[in-house]
C-alpha positions, 0 to 999 in steps of 0.5 A: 343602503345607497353604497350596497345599490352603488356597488351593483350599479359599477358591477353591471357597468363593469359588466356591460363594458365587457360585453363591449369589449369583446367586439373589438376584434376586427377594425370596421369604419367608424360609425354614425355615432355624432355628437349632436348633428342635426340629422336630414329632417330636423329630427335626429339621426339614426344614433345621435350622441348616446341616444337612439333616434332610429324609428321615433317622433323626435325633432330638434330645435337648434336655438342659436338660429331662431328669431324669437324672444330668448330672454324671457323664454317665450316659449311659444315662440321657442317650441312653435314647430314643434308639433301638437304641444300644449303650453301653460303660460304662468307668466312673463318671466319665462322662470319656469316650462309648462308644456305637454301634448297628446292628451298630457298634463302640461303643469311644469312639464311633468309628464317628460323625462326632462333632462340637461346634457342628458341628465336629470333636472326635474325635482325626483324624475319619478317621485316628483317629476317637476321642474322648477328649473328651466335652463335659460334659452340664451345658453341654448344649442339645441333642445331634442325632443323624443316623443312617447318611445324614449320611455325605454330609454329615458324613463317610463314617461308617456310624454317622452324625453325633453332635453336641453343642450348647453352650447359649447366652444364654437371655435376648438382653437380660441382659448377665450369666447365672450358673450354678453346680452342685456335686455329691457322690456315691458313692466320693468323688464330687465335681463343680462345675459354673460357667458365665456368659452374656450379651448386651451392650446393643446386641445384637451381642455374646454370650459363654459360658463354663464350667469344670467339675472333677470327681474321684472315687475310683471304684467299684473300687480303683485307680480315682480319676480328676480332670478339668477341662474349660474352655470359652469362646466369643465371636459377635459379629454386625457387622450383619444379615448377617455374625457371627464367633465363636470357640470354645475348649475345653480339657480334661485329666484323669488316671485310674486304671484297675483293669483287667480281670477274667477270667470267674473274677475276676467271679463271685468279686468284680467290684469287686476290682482287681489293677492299682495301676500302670495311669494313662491321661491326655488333654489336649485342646485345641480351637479353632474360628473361624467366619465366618456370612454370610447373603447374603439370607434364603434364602441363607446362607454358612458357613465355619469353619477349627478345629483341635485339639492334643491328647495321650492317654498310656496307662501299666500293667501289661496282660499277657493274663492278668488274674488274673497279679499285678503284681510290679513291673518294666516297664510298657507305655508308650503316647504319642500326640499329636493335631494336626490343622487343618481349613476347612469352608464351606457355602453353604445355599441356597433358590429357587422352582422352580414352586409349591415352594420347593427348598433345595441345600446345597454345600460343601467341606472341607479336612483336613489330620491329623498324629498319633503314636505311640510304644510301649514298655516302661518301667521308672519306678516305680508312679505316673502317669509317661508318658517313655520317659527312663530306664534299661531302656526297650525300645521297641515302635514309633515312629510318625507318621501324616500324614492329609490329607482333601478332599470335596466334598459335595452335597444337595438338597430336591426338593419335588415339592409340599406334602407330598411331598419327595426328597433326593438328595445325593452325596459326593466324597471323596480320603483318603491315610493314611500310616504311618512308623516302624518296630515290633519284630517278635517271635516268643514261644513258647508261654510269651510269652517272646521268641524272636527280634526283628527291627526293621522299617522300615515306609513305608505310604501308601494314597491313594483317592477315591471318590464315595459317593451317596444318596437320602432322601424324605419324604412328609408326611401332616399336620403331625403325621405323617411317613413316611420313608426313605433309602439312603446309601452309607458308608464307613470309612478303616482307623486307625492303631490298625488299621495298627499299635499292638502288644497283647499281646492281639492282631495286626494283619493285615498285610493289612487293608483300608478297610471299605464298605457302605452303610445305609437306613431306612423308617420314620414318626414323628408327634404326636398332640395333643402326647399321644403321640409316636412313632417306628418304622423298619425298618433294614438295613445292608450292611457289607463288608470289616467289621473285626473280631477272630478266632482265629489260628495261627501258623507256630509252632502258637501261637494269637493273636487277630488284627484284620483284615478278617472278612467281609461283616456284614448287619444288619437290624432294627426301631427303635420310641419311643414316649411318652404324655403320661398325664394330658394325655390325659384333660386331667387338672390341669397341676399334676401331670404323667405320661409314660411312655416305651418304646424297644426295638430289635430286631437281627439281625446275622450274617456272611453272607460270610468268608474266615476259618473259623469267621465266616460265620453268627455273630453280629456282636459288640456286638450285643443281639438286644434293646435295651430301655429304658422309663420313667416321668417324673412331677411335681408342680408344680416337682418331677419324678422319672424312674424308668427301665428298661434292659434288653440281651439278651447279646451275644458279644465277637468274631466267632467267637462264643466262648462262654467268655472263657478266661484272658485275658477278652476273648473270650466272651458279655457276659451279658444285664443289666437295671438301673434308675435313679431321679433327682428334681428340685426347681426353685423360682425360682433354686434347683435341687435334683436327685438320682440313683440309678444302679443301683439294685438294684446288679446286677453286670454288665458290657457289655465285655471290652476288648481293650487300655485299660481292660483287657484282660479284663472291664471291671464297670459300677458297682454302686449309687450316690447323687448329689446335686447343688444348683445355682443359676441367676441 
């Protein structure tokens, strides 16, 4: 089955090329197309490598100029301008990105197309959108960012796209680079971060390569964690014309999770742990091949076939009670594994139509996904042990989740003249998600003992094609000043996580269904003098048949927390950047360097529509009426220092807006908390000195309360700690 889509997806590649092909016939000045420039105002350009940024929210945040905490991954401080995202911190180690905004669930970044060097990373992009892998900061260009409307290009997600840019040979005629970064820090904390590069003589071969290993015992007890994330990538360019690259990246790590607090445990001591059992351990496999070929130098062919090989096991002790001390006996086993191949190829194409010149990209993407997961309780002891062999195992589920994905896509600069463009674009999209295997349904009473079980088969398959559409325009002032906006549709495939995994904390709707809606933006960004930038949008995002969770009764008058199909969420707001180069404005001495930056979303979410009693005028859970972060960055000579602000509003944790979080945690308000974070940096020549404070009044917060893994219960952000890292670069 996989040759025979195989065999489609080369003949419409063959075919896209053609069509490429025929616009060859007059010799026009090369176009816009770049390959990774920043563009004017910290977004992209028009055409920025094979991506279309022409009338859309994108930003861009370029890493190797930032002053922040990379070893960790701290990721407020790496995303703190980009606007309105909602960040869940799980903990210090910075293994795993939890961001959303605009109403999205943040949990592993779910609800973006999240991509490396433009291919995916995430454990099934529809089947299972969530990552487990985070590319390391240190090994960061650039991170680019297209809100809602990269659903045409990127996949259907309502969040849009996310995507990490390796750095690459900075220098096109050394032949080797070094670069090596240690880091200690607070509880233990310790990094080591090495990389080489380079370009052979003759230009036609360039490499990178890292391997990063971090350990740490954590801020909590029962909270160590070790990783190590290795990547290797080779481009060799035959001719002006044609490059092959591969990439591979490898990461695995193990850690310890503390679990979860009730609302009692967290006023009386957020740092205190009663899990000694709970483990959680991923193993990532990543490889991508790519074939560039620039037909002329307005046409540009890309195609690239990945895949990934991957496991994520989950291990502990996690009743709904957090406060029930763990006495021994059987632990809840979770094993998934992750295999999933995929083609993509686009052609990017520009051609002269009147006076203008028009730019179409087309493309086509193949995917096929294999996913499982087995659940169970087993009896094996306290350490970091994922088998279902032994004596007493009693399983859960057994299940596989067969995903396959075909699309087609389409987009289109219309350039009406020199200032003014439209961007239509359209998505052709076939899903089938299937589900096999089988679950014990149990009955508890009122106590969570069992009174009846029976195993039930189970053979789900949900085939549907659709097409989604949108349309972006930009009109342009002046080179500095841009104003924008789009509509795009958008839509999100339910998981195999929605379909069936058991919780103790919750069930699924048996009935649950794919959630649609659509997302626009209207907005202006400009730069004055390269003294102040700025970027202001309205948003408003429709989301329908949205996912979420609620209070249900039984038959058996027990009340459960059940996840299906809530309602019709609107959400609408204000997203606003603004940064002022200080001494610049007064064209004050180079040697010394003030800015000063100010982000602040304002959002309001509410269900305007629902089925269920008790939904319809709340507000949409992990949503802050404000998001705040403002900074100051200054810098004498080659030292600089950040001093940075966050400031959230308080949010509710589900969709019945309950106010307290109960026995279990999960359900209530994550308080409002505002936090601030100091890093300094020294360079001189090859020498790299930085340093970071996080938190640096140590206030006591949290910005979740977990449903499952880490938890359930409230998950405490880190109290005050100190990083220092020296580093070299050759």
């Amino acid at each position: 089955m996989v040759y025979r889509y195989a065999f489609l997806f080369i003949a419409l590649s063959g075919s896209l090329a053609a069509v490429a092909q025929k616009d060859t016939t007059h010799q026009l000045k090369q176009v816009d197309i770049s390959d990774g420039k920043q563009g004017n105002f910290g977004a992209m350009n028009q055409v920025d490598g094979m991506m279309i940024g022409a009338g859309k929210k994108t930003e861009i945040i370029s890493v190797e100029q930032l002053t922040v905490n990379k070893a960790t991954n701290n990721t407020r401080q790496v995303y703190a301008k980009v606007a309105g995202l909602n960040i869940f911190e799980n903990d210090g180690s910075g293994l795993q990105l939890s961001i959303g905004g605009r109403g999205l669930d943040p949990n592993r970044t779910s609800n973006f197309n999240v991509r490396q060097n433009g291919y995916d990373i995430s454990a099934d992009a529809l089947g299972y959108p969530e990552s487990y892998y985070t590319p390391p900061t240190e090994a960061l260009r650039r991170i680019e960012i297209i809100k809602g409307a990269a659903s045409l290009q990127y996949g259907t997600q309502f969040g849009g796209l996310l995507n990490f840019e390796m750095k690459q040979p900075e220098d096109a005629k050394k032949k080797l680079m070094v670069e090596s970064r240690q880091t200690l820090g607070s509880w233990g904390f310790f990094g080591s971060f090495n990389s080489i590069g380079g370009t052979s003589a003759d230009g036609k071969v360039s490499y990178y390569a890292f391997a990063q290993y971090k350990r740490g015992d954590g801020w909590r007890p029962n909270s160590g964690f070790q990783s190590l994330n290795v990547y290797g990538d080779v481009h060799y360019h035959v001719n002006e014309k044609h490059m092959f690259g591969i990439e591979y990246t490898h990461l695995q790590y193990l850690a310890q999770q503390p679990g979860g607090l009730d609302d009692r445990m967290f006023a009386a001591d957020p740092r205190q742990s009663n899990r000694e059992r709970n483990w959680f351990a991923v193993k990532w496999n990543l490889l991508d091949l790519e074939w560039d070929y620039r037909i002329s130098p307005r046409t540009r062919w890309q195609t690239r076939a990945y895949g990934l090989m991957a496991s994520r096991d989950a291990i502990g002790f996690r009743p709904n009670r957090p406060a029930q001390p763990d006495n021994g006996g059987a632990r809840d086993l979770l094993m998934g594994t992750f295999q999933n191949v995929a083609m993509e190829s686009k052609v990017l194409t520009s051609y002269r139509a009147g006076k203008q010149l028009q730019t179409l990209l087309t493309g086509v993407r193949v995917y096929n996904g294999h996913s499982t997961n087995r659940q169970g309780y087993v009896n094996n002891g306290s350490g970091a042990r994922f088998s279902f062999d032994g004596e007493g195992t009693q399983m859960l589920s057994d299940y596989e989740f067969p995903n396959l994905n075909l699309a087609w896509f389409a987009e289109h600069i219309v350039r009406l003249n020199s200032k003014w463009q439209v961007t239509p674009g359209i998505r052709v999209e076939h899903i089938r998600t299937q589900a096999n295997g089988s679950y014990y349904n149990r009955v508890l009473d009122l106590r969570d003992s069992i009174v009846s079980e029976q195993l039930v088969e189970e053979r789900r398959l949900l085939p549907r094609t659709f097409v989604i559409a949108g349309i972006g325009s930009g009109y342009r002032f002046s080179s500095r000043l841009e104003a924008y906006g789009n509509i795009s549709q958008n839509y999100r495939s339910v998981t195999f996580s929605d379909i069936r995994v058991v919780n103790p904390s919750f069930e699924i709707d048996p009935a649950i269904s794919d959630e649609k809606g659509w997302s626009g933006d209207l907005g202006i960004r400009g730069n004055a003098h390269d003294v102040f930038r700025f970027d202001a949008n309205v948003f408003y995002l429709y989301y329908g048949n949205r996912i979420g969770e609620y209070f249900y009764t039984k038959s058996n008058a027990q009340v459960v927390r059940r996840r299906g199909n809530v309602g019709v969420a609107q959400i609408y707001g204000l997203e606003s950047f603004m940064e002022l180069d200080v001494l610049q404005l007064w064209k004050a001495d180079k040697k010394f360097a003030l800015t000063v930056y100010n982000n602040l979303s304002l959002t309001n979410a509410r269900y305007t529509r629902s089925p269920i009693a008790n939904i319809e005028g709340r507000r949409v859970e992990y949503v802050p009426f404000m998001n705040w972060k403002a900074g100051i960055q200054a810098g004498y000579k080659n030292i600089k220092a950040t001093l940075q602000f966050s400031s959230l509003s308080e949010q509710y944790a589900d969709a019945t807006n309950a106010e307290s979080g109960g026995y279990s945690g999960v359900n209530g308000i994550v308080p409002a908390y505002r936090l601030v974070d100091l890093s300094l940096s020294y360079h001189y020549k090859w020498l790299v000195l930085e340093g970071t404070v996080n938190n640096l009044a140590n206030v006591p917060y949290f910005t979740r309360r977990a449903t499952g893994y880490p938890g359930p219960g409230i998950i405490p952000g880190d109290g005050r700690g100190f990083y220092l890292t020296a580093g070299v670069k050759l």
